[in-house]
C-alpha positions in Angstrom: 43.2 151.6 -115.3 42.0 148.3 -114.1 39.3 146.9 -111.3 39.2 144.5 -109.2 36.2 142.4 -109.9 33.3 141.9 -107.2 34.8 138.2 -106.1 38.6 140.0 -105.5 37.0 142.1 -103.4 34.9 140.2 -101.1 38.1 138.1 -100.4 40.1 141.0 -99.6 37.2 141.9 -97.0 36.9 138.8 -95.7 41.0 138.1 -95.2 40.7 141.5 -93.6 37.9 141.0 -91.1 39.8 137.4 -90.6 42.9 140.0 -89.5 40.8 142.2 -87.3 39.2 139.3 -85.4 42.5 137.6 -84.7 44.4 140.4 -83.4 45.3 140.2 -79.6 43.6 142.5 -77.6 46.7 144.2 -76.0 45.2 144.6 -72.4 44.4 141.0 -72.7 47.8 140.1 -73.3 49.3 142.3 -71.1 47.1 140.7 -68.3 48.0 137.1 -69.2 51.8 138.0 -68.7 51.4 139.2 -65.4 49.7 136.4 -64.2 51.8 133.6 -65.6 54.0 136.1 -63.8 52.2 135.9 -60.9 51.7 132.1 -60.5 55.4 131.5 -60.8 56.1 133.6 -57.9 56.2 131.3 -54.8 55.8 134.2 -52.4 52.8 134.9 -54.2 51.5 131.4 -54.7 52.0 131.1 -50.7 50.8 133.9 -49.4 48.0 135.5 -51.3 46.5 132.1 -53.1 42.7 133.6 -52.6 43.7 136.9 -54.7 45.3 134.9 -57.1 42.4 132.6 -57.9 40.3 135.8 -58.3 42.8 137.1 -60.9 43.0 133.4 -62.4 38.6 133.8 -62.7 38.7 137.2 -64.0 41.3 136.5 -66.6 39.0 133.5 -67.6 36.3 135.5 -68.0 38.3 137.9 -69.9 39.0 134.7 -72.3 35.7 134.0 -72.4 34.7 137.2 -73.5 37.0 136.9 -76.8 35.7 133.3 -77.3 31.8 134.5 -77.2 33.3 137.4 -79.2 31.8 140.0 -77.1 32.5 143.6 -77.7 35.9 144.7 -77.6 35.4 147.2 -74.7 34.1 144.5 -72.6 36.8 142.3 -73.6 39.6 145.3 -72.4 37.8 146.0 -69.1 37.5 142.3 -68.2 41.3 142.2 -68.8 41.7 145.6 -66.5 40.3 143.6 -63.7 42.3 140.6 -64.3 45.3 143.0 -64.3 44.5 144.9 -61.0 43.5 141.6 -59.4 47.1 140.5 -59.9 48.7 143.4 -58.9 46.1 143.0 -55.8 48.0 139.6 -55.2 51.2 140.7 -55.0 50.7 144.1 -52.6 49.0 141.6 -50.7 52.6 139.0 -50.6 54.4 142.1 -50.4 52.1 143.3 -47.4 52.4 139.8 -45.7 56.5 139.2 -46.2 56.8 143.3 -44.4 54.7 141.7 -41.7 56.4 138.4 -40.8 60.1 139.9 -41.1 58.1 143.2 -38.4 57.0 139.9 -36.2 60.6 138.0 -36.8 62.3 140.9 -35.3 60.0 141.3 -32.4 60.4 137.8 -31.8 64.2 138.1 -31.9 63.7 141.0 -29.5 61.7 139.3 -27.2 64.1 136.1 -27.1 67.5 138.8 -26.7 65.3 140.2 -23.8 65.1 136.5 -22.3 68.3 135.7 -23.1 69.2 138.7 -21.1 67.3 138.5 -18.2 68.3 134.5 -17.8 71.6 135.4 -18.5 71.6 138.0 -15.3 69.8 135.8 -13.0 72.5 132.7 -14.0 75.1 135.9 -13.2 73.3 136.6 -9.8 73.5 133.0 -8.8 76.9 132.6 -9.7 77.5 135.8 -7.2 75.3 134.4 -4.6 77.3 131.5 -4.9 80.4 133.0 -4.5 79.6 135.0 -1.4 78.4 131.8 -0.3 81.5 130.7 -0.4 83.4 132.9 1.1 81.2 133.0 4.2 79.5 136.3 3.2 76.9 137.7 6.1 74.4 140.5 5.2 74.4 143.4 7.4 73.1 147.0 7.3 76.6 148.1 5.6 76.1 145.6 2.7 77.9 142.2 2.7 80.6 141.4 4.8 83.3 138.8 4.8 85.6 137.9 8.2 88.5 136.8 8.2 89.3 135.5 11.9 92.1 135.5 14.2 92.8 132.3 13.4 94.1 133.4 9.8 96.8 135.2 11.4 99.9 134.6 13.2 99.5 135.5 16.8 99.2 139.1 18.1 101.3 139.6 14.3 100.1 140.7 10.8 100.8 137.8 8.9 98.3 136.2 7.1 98.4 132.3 7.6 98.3 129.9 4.7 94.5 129.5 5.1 93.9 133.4 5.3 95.8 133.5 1.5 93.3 131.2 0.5 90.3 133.1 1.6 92.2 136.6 0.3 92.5 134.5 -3.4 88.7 133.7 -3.3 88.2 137.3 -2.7 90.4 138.4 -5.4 88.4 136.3 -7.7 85.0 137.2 -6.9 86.7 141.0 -7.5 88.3 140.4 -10.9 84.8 139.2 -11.9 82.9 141.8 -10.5 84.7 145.1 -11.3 82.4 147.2 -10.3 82.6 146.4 -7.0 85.4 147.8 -4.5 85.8 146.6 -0.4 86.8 148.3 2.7 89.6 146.4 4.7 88.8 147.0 8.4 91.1 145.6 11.2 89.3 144.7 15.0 91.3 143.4 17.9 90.0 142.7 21.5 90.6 144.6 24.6 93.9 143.2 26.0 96.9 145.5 25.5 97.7 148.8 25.0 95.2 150.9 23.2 98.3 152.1 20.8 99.3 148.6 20.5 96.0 146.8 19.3 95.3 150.1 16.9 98.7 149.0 15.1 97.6 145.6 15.1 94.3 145.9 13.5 95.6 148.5 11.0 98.9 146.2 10.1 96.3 143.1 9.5 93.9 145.6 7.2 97.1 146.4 5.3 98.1 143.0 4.9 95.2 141.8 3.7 94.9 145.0 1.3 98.7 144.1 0.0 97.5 140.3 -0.7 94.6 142.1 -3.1 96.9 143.9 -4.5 99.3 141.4 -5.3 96.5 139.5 -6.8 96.2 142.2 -9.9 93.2 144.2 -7.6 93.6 147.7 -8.2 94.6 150.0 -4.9 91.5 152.5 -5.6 89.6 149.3 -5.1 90.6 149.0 -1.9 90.1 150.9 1.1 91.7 150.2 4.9 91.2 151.4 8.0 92.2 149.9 11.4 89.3 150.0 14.4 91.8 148.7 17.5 89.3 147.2 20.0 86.5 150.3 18.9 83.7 147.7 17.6 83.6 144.2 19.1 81.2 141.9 18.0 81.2 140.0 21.5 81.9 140.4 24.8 85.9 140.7 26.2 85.2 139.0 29.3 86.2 135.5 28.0 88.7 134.0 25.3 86.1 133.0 23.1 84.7 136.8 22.8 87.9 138.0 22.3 88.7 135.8 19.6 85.3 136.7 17.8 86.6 140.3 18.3 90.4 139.6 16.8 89.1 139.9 13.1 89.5 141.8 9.6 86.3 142.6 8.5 86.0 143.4 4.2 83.0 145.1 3.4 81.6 144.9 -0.3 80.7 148.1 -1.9 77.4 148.2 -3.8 77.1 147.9 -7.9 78.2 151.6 -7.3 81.0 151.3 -5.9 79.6 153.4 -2.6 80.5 151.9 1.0 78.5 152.9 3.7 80.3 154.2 6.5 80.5 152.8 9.7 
């Protein structure tokens, strides 16, 4: 059997205390990779900078630890920290990215909502604008448009070249607006027979309903009725009353589609 002498020995001991002290503390290392982890995260690097610098101190002093070769334990919780510092940092870029994309949507929410509501009051002027045109009056039964004796042949049912026009403007502002639907109401004045001004108002409501119709309106869209000289709008004791009273008067439904009745 042989022996190692005395010398051997004390070099073995020393090459192995030389191992010991050199080995990396595992904790240590594990904490080092998930900072370098860290600090190449932009998220992270933007968003939780403060919690990151805390991680960057407590992973120096971690370092330091080793280098002032502290005890082990102290070494392994300094490293902990360092750890759970970093993962601090990123539930708090996590935390931050949930709470922007939360505050993107409301945003987007709040500009749809103004998007809408400019987007209907652009539609209500547009509609104003329309009835505008067309010589709309407000009365209790809704909005009502006349068209006058004038766009009529006389004492016949035939809509004159401007009355077309004033139909078409009407068919538009329908096609647009399908909610809405109309009531086609014929008025003559108090000359002639009462059978013979009944016909007369309900042949120029029908006319007028036909042009609609011609126009791609829908017939459930559009109601007629003839009045004959039951509701004048002025007196029959001179030609210009009873011109006011030779009309067809179109009554707009509301959004509904509900007419009041006369």
């Amino acid at each position: 059997m042989s022996y190692l002498n005395p010398y051997a020995l004390s070099l073995i001991a020393a090459a192995l205390l030389s191992a010991c002290a050199t080995t990396p503390n595992p904790t240590l290392v594990e904490a080092h990779n998930s900072y370098n982890s860290a600090r190449t995260n932009a998220d992270i690097v933007k968003l939780a900078p403060l919690e990151l610098k805390d991680a960057s101190d407590m992973l120096g002093r971690a370092d330091k630890a080793v280098s002032d070769d502290e005890e082990t334990e102290t070494v392994t919780h300094l490293a902990y920290m360092a750890n759970q510092q970093v993962g601090i940092a990123e539930q708090t870029a996590q935390r931050k990215i949930a709470e922007q994309a939360v505050n993107t949507s409301a945003a987007s929410r709040t500009q749809v909502q103004l998007d809408a509501r400019t987007e209907e009051a652009d539609a209500a002027k547009r509609q104003i604008a329309l009835l505008k045109e067309m010589n709309a009056q407000k009365t209790e039964r809704g909005m009502v448009i006349t068209l006058g004796d004038v766009l009529f042949s006389t004492d016949r049912a035939e809509l004159k070249s401007g009355g077309v026009r004033n139909v078409e403007k009407l068919a538009d502002f329908l096609n647009q607006y399908p909610e809405y639907k109309v009531s086609v109401e014929g008025h003559t004045d108090s000359r002639g027979s009462d059978e013979h001004n009944q016909g007369l108002s309900e042949r120029r409501a029908d006319a007028v309903r036909m042009a609609l119709m011609q126009m791609a309106i829908s017939s459930d869209r559009v109601a007629m009725r003839g009045y004959g000289e039951g509701f004048p709008v002025a007196s029959n004791d001179n030609a210009g009353g009873q011109q006011l009273n030779r009309r067809v008067e179109i009554v707009l439904s509301d959004e509904n589609g509900n007419i009041s009745p006369r």
